[in-house]
C-alpha positions, 0 to 999 in steps of 0.5 A, a space after each residue: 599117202 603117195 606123192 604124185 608129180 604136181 611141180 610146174 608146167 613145161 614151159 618153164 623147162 626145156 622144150 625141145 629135145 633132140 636124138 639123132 635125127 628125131 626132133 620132139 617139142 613139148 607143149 604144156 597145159 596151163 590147168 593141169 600141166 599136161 605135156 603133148 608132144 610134136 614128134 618129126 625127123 628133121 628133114 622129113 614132113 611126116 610127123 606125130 601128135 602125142 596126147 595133145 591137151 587143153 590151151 594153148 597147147 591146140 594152138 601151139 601146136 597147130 602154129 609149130 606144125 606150120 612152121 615146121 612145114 609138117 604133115 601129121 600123119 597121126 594123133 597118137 594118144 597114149 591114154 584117154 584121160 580128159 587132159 590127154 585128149 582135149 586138144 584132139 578136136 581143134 587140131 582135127 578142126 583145123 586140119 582135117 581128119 587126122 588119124 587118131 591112134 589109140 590103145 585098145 582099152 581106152 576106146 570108151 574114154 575117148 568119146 564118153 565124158 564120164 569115163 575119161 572123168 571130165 563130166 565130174 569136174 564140171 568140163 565135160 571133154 570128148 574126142 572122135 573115136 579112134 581110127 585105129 585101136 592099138 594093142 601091146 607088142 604092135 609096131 608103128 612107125 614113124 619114117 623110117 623109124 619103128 616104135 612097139 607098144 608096151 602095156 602101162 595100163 593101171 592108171 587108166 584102163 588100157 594105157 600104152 607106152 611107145 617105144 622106139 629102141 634105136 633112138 632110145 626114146 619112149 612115151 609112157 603117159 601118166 604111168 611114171 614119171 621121173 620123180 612119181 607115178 601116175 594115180 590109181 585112185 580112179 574107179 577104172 584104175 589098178 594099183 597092182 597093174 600099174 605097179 607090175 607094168 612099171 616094173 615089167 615094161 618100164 624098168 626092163 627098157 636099157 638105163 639109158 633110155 629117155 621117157 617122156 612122160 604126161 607130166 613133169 621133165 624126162 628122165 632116163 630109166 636108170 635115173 628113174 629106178 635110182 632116184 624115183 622114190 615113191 617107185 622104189 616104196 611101191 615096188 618094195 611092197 608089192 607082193 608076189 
């Protein structure tokens, strides 16, 4: 059986990261220790809501956001899965129609209990759809700072990692996490995928790159690669 990160929530760890002038705040989920993330450059409003989960994460975020004096520009979700998502209508409540960017493959996940597997659970959650549906290889941008878009699809249909090479930061969701990797046991998830995304569009960004992941601290990737252990047995047997 692999393991998979279950440790402890976020808010025991650190929670707030700096890299040049990009500042990020973590805030965590009580239920399944999910982690969204407020991400600005200090000195400038415009700033990013990652994978915002359930409470209290909305509400810290929305106190954060006041007292930061930002101005989200948009809701980016790496995947659509129920813990990743259920923050995006109180934040939306509160603040109006902030954009919700979204990968291309998770757009039915977003509005469909059943696909993003909450209705299963007794705890039905669902956001607005998308204003805009991403797909691999685009660039965003944050300020001045440009962010491409990878494919970790496999723990759920279309998952998308955000990469920012000059900062030296990417957002992966639940496909790696410092010590594990993200399930595949799901009816829409791949085994194969997930394995060839990590390896191809995790593992080839620089040693020194920090992700920050749906679940757990950050790690960097050379720190992944050499210390990650359920990866290393899942690439050891992959095939072909």
């Amino acid at each position: 059986e692999v393991r998979r990160y279950e440790g402890a929530c976020s808010r025991i760890l650190r929670r707030m990261f700096q890299h040049g002038s990009l500042r990020i705040e973590v805030f965590c989920d009580e239920m399944f220790g999910e982690n969204g993330y407020l991400v600005w450059h200090q000195g400038r409003p415009e700033c990013w809501i990652i994978d915002p989960g359930l409470p209290p994460a909305p509400g810290e975020f929305l106190a954060a956001i006041q007292r930061l004096e930002l101005a989200p520009t948009a809701i980016v979700l790496t995947h659509g899965h129920a813990d990743h998502i259920a923050g995006v209508r109180p934040i939306r409540a509160a603040l109006g129609p902030v954009p919700i960017w979204c990968p291309r493959g998770e757009a039915e996940l977003l509005v469909s209990a059943e696909a993003n597997l909450s209705a299963f659970i007794g705890m039905p959650i669902v956001a607005e759809p998308a204003d805009r549906l991403l797909d691999a290889g685009e660039t965003v941008n944050l300020g001045e700072a440009a962010w491409t878009t990878r494919d970790v699809a496999g723990h759920s249909p279309g998952g998308m990692a955000y990469v920012c090479q000059a900062l030296g930061v990417a957002f992966t969701g639940d496909a790696v996490f410092a010590d594990s990797i993200g399930r595949y046991d799901f009816p829409h998830s791949s085994h194969r995928r997930l394995i060839e995304n990590i390896r191809d569009n995790v593992l080839t960004l620089p040693d020194d790159m920090m992700i920050y992941s749906g679940h757990g601290p950050p790690a960097t990737v050379g720190r992944i690669r050499q210390s990650n252990r359920v990866l290393q047995w899942e690439l050891s047997n992959l095939r072909g």
